[in-house]
C-alpha positions in Angstrom: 15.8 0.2 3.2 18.9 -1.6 4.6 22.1 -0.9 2.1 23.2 -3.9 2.2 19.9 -6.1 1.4 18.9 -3.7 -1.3 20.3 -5.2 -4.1 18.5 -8.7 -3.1 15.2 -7.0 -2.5 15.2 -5.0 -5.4 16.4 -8.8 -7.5 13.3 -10.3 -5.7 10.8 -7.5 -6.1 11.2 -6.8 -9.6 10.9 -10.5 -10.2 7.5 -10.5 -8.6 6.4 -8.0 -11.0 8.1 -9.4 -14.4 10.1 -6.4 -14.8 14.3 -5.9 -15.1 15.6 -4.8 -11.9 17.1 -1.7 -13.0 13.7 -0.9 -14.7 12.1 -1.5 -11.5 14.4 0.2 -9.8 13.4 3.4 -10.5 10.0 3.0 -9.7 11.7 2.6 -6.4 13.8 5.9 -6.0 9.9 7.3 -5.6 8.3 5.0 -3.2 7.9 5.3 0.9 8.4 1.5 2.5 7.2 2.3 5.7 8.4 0.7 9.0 6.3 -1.4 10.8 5.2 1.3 13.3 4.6 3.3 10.5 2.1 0.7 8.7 0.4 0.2 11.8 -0.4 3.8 12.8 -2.2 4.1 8.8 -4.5 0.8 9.8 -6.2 3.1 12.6 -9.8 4.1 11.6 -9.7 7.3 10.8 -10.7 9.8 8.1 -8.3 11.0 5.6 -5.6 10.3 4.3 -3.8 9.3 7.6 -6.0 5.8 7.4 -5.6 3.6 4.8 -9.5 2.8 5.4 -10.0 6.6 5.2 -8.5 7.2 1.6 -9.5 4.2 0.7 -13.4 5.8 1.7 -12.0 9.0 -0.7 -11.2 7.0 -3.5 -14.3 4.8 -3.2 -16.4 8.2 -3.5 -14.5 9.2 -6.6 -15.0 6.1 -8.5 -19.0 6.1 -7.4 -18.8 10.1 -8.5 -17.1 9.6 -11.9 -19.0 6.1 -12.4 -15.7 4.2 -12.2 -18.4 1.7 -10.9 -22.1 2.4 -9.5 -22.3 1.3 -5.8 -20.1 2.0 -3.0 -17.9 -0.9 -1.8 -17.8 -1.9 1.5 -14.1 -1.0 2.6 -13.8 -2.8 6.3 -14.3 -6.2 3.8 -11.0 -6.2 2.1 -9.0 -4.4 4.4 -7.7 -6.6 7.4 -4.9 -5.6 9.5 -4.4 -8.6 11.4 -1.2 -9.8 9.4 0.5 -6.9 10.3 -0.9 -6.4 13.6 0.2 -10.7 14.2 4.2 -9.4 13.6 4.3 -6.4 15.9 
């Protein structure tokens, strides 16, 4: 989000992902990079879409509904916030 390390993050990003930076760029222009506050406050359990384990519950019940796959998954084991959480 900074101006001046854009151009680097962009260069590392769309390396990560095997693409051309100015290809990956654009997939850019329409993403949110969220803050660190702002990551936190969606790790909060919560229903919704304010909670990353909340849509993550909506989605889960989509796939099970349209047979994406048959059982529910068990969100709280994949999702750990403690990463994040360790840098605040």
């Amino acid at each position: 989000m900074d101006p001046k390390t854009n151009a680097d993050a962009l260069k590392i990003m769309a390396a990560r992902v095997g693409l051309p930076v100015s290809e990956y760029a654009e997939f850019v222009k329409g993403t949110k990079i969220l803050s660190l506050d702002e990551a936190l406050a969606f790790y909060k359990k919560d229903a919704g879409f304010t909670s990353i384990y909340g849509s993550s519950k909506i989605a889960d019940d989509f796939n099970v509904k349209y047979e994406a796959y048959k059982t529910p998954q068990d969100i709280n084991s994949y999702i750990d916030a403690s990463l994040t959480q360790a840098i605040k």
